[in-house]
C-alpha positions, -999 to +999 in steps of 0.1 A: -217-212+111-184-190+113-176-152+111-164-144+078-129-130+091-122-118+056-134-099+025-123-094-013-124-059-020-114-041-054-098-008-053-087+013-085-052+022-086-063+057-083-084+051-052-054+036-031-034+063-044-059+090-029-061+068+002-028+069+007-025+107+001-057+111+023-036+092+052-060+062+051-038+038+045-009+033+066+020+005+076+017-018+106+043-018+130+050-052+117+061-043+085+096-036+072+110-009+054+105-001+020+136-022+001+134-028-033+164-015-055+149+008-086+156-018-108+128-037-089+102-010-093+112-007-131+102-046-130+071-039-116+057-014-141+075-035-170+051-062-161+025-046-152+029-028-191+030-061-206-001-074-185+014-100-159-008-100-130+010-078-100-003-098-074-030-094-046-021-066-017-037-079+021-052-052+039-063-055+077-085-032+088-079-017+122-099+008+146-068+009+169-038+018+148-018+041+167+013+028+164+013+024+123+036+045+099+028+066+070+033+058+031+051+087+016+070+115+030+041+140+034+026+141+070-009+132+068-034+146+093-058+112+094-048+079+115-045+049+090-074+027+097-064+006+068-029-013+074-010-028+045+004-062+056+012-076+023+019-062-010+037-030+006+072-031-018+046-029-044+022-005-032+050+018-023+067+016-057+033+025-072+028+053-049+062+067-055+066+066-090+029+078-097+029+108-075+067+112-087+081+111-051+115+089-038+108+068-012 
């Protein structure tokens, strides 16, 4: 039988926000920048207003993650174990707008 290499794991909205404060969550060196126009992020909370589903966000979990970037402007004093690999336009747009930061 095979290794389960994955998981489903729900987080509130609030928790990834803490997380991210906290420096948990970070950005993999393979990620791009953050992109989307504000028009984008208006999108983004007009459907998630009206209910649309936002989509799922991949996390990969990562004892060695040196090399990763923060979310946010603020320096964080922890070393994100927990990378975003998909679902970081959104993640950042939430992050932003919630904590009323520009990105």
């Amino acid at each position: 039988m095979s290794k389960t290499l994955y998981k489903r794991t729900d987080y509130s909205l609030v928790n990834l926000i803490q997380r991210i404060d906290m420096g948990d969550i970070g950005l993999p060196d393979i990620q791009r920048p953050f992109v989307w126009e504000a028009a984008k992020v208006r999108d983004l909370f007009d459907s998630m207003y009206r209910g649309f589903p936002a989509g799922y966000l991949l996390f990969w979990e990562n004892a060695h993650s040196n090399n990763s970037r923060q979310i946010g402007s603020n320096p964080k004093s922890k070393i994100s174990l927990l990378l975003i690999v998909d679902g970081q336009q959104r993640l950042t747009s939430l992050y932003a707008v919630l904590k009323g930061r520009r990105y």
